[in-house]
N, C-alpha and C positions, 0 to 999 in steps of 0.2 A: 287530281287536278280537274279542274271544272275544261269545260270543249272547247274554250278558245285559251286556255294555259294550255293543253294539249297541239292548239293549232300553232301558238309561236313556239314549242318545242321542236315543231316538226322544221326538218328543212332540205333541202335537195341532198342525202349523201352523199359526198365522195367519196369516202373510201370505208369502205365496210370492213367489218372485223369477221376473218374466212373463217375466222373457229367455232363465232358462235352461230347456231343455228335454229332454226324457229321448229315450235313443238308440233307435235298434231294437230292438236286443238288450235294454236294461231295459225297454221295452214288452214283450218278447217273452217276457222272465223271470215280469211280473203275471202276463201271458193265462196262461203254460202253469202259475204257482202257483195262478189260480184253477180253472183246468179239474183240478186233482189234488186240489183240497179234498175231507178226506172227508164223504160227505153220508148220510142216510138212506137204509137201501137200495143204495145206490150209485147211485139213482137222480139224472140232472144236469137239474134240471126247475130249475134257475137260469141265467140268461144275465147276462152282460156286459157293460154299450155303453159303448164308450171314445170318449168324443169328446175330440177334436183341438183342432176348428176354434176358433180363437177368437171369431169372431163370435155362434157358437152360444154358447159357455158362457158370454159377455158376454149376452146376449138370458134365460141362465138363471137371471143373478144376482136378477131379478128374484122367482123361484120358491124360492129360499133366503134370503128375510128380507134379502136386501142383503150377504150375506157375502162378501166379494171373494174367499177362496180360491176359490169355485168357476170366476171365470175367470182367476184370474193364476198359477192350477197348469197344469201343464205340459199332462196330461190332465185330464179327468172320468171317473173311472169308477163306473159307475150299477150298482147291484145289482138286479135284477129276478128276482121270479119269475114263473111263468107262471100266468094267469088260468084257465087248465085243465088240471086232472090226471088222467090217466085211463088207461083200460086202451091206448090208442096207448102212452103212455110206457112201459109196463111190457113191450107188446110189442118194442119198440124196445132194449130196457135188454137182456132176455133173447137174443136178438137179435143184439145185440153181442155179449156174453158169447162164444153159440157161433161166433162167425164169431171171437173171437178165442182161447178155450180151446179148442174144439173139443168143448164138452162134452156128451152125449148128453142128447138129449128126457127121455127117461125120469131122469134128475137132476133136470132143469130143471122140467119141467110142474111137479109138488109146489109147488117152490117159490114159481111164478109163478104159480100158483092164488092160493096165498094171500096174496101179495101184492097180488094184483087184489082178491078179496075185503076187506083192511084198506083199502085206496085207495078203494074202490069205500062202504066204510060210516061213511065217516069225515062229519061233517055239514060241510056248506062252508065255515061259520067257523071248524072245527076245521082240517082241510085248508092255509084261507089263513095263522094262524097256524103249522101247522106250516111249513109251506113258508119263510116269513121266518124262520123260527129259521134255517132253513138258509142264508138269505142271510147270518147274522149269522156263523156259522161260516165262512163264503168271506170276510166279513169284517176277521176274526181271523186267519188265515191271511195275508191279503192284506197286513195292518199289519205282521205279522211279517216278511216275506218283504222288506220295503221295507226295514226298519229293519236286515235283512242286507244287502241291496245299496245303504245309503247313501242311500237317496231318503226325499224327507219325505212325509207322507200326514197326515190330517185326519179322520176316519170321522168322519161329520155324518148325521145323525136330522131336525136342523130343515131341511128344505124342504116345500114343499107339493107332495106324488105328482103327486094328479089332474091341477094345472098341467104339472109336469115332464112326465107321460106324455104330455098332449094337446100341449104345443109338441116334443115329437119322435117323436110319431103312433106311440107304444109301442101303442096298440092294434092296429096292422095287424100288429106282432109276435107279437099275444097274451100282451104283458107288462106287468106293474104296478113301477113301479120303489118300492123297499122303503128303500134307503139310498146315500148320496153317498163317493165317496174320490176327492177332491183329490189327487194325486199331483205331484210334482215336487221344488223344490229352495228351501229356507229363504232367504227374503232376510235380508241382513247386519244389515239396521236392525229385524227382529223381535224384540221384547221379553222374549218368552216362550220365544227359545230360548237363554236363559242361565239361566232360573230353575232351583232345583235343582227337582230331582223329588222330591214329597207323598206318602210313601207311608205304612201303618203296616207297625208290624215285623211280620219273618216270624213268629214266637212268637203276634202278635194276631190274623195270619188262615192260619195252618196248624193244622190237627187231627190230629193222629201219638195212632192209636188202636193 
């Protein structure tokens, strides 16, 4: 299928088939599309948690309004960002850079001055807002990336964080989990995955100035 017969195949899950389950290699395909998402900065102050186990993501249903994708999908993967941002990340990010370009201090400092400086004056609710924009991008990435490699996914907003974090002690991570992706594979008897796809036309939401 060429990437847009892939993108109207795709469509919000609801109800996943519990038996079948995604291999290595398509686990392995998420991790490495979400570690390439581009972010602000290029800073990756976003993590991942892919849970597996079933009994956890049954025990989670309760944290999502009762949705059963959240356990009858293959994975869960929880979008988090980190409850702190700071000049550690910035020195870390720069860090990398030259252990992998190789690129002299005297480039870098500048840059990572003022990086520190905008991180550093940013007020904390502006901060936790920007950060979840950035999950939201890992998000959008992640749907697309599924809907190439034939797996179904769900991006889900309603659960309740505070619960989700404290039954998988995302605070000793120093993380807030932001949004849900259901991952796995469409069961046969789901309703919603024959409806056609609602969209308006390209002409009502393109602007060619």
């Amino acid at each position: 299928m060429s990437i847009i017969d892939n993108l109207k195949w795709r469509y919000a899950t609801k109800k996943f088939d519990a038996s079948k389950k995604l291999s290595e290699e398509q686990l392995q395909v998420l991790k490495e599309a979400f570690n390439l998402t581009a972010l602000s900065y290029g800073l990756q102050t976003l993590k991942m948690v892919v849970v597996k186990d079933d009994a956890v993501k049954e025990k989670l249903v309760e944290f999502s309004y009762g949705q059963r994708q959240v356990a009858d999908a293959s994975h869960l993967l929880i979008l988090c960002i980190q409850n702190e941002i700071d000049d550690k990340d910035v020195d870390e990010h720069f860090n990398h850079i030259k252990a992998i370009r190789n690129t002299p201090d005297s480039i870098l400092e500048p840059f990572k001055k003022g990086m520190k400086t905008t991180i550093n004056n940013m007020p904390v609710d502006k901060k936790y807002n920007w950060a979840t924009r950035q999950a939201y991008i890992a998000l959008g990435n992640l749907m697309t990336v599924c809907a190439v490699e034939g797996i179904d996914s769900c991006p889900m907003e309603g659960f309740i964080p505070a619960k989700m974090d404290k039954a998988l002690q995302l605070d000793k991570h120093g993380l807030s989990s932001v949004l849900l992706l259901p991952v796995g594979f469409r069961s046969e008897d789901d309703f919603f995955a024959d409806l056609k796809k609602v969209r308006k036309s390209i002409s009502d939401t393109i602007v060619e100035l």
